[in-house]
C-alpha positions, 0 to 999 in steps of 0.5 A, spaced: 766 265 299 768 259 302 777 258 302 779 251 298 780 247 305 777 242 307 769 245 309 765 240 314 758 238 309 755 238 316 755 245 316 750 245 310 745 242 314 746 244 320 744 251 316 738 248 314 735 246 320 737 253 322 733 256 317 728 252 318 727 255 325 727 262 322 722 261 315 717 259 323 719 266 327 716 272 325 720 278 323 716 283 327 721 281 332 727 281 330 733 284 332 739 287 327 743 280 330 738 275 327 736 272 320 730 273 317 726 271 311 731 274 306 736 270 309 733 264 308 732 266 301 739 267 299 741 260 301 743 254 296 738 251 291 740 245 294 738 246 301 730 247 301 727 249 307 720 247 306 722 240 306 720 236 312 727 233 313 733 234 311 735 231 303 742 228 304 742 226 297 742 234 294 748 235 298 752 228 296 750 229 288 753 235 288 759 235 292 760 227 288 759 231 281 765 235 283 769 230 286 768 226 280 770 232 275 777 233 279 774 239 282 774 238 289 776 232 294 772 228 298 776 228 305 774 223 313 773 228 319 773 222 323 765 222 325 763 226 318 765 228 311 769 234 308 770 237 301 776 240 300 779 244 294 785 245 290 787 252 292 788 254 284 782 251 282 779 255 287 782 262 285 780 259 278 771 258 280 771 264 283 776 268 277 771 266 273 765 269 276 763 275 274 761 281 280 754 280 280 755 272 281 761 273 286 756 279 290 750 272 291 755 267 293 758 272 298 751 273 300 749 266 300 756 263 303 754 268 309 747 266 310 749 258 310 754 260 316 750 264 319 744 259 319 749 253 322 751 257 327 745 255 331 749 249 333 754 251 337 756 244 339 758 243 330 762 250 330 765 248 338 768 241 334 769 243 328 772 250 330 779 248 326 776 246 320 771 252 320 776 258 321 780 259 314 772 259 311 770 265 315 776 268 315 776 268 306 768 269 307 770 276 311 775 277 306 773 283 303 772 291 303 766 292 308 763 298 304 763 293 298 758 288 302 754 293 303 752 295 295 750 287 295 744 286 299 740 290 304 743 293 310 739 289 315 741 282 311 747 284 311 749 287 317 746 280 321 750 277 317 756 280 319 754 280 326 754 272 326 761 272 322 763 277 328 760 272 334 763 266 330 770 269 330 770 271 337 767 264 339 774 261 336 777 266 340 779 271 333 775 276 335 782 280 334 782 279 326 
């Protein structure tokens, strides 16, 4: 899952436009490192791939709601917006989640960064803001990951974290 600083909201969109390319790809010829079907279904019920453009209402509705009920804080990246979380009130959410709900929040956290890694440029500007995310999403004891969904989901899933971290240059961790 995602760490309670300040997430860039480009990201979800970015993973859409990232879906969007794999929703018209054939899986036949995928690779272990590439998404597929599967993938696009783990996403977010906001980000809808079947759309022809992105909905920027979805996004800012739901990140306003918990803006407005002091769950999150809304925060100016320069050119884009952020949503940040009180530490306490993110170790509450995800307390609060049971085993089942964490495993599919894992997997659809997964599949949002490993969708939006098809903008390089964003992870390039962002890296600084993107690195405490990937380092929580991967967080947890491999064996575990792997008893929540299919090998192959999330294997590639991995691969993409692995491939982002080595783009920032934390390959090490």
């Amino acid at each position: 899952m995602f760490d309670s600083s300040i997430l860039p909201l480009q990201i979800f969109e970015e993973a859409w436009k990232g879906c969007r390319e794999i929703s018209q790809a054939n899986d036949k010829d995928r690779g272990i490192y590439d998404f597929s079907r599967d993938h696009v279904l783990q996403l977010p019920k906001l980000m809808v791939p079947d759309e022809d453009e992105w909905d920027h209402f979805r996004l800012t509705e739901a990140s306003s709601l918990l803006a407005s009920l002091s769950l999150a804080t809304r925060q100016d990246l320069n050119s884009c917006v952020g949503l940040s979380m009180h530490p306490l009130t993110h170790a509450w959410a995800k307390d609060r989640q049971d085993s089942k709900r964490q495993g599919v929040a894992w997997i659809s956290t997964g599949c949002v960064l490993g969708f939006s890694r098809s903008n390089t440029r964003m992870w390039q500007t962002q890296e600084r803001h993107l690195l405490p995310h990937v380092l929580s999403y991967l967080d947890l004891k491999v064996k575990k990951a792997f008893v929540l969904a299919s090998k192959t989901v999330i294997t590639s899933i991995l691969l993409k974290c692995g491939w982002a971290l080595l783009g920032m240059r934390q390959d090490t961790r």
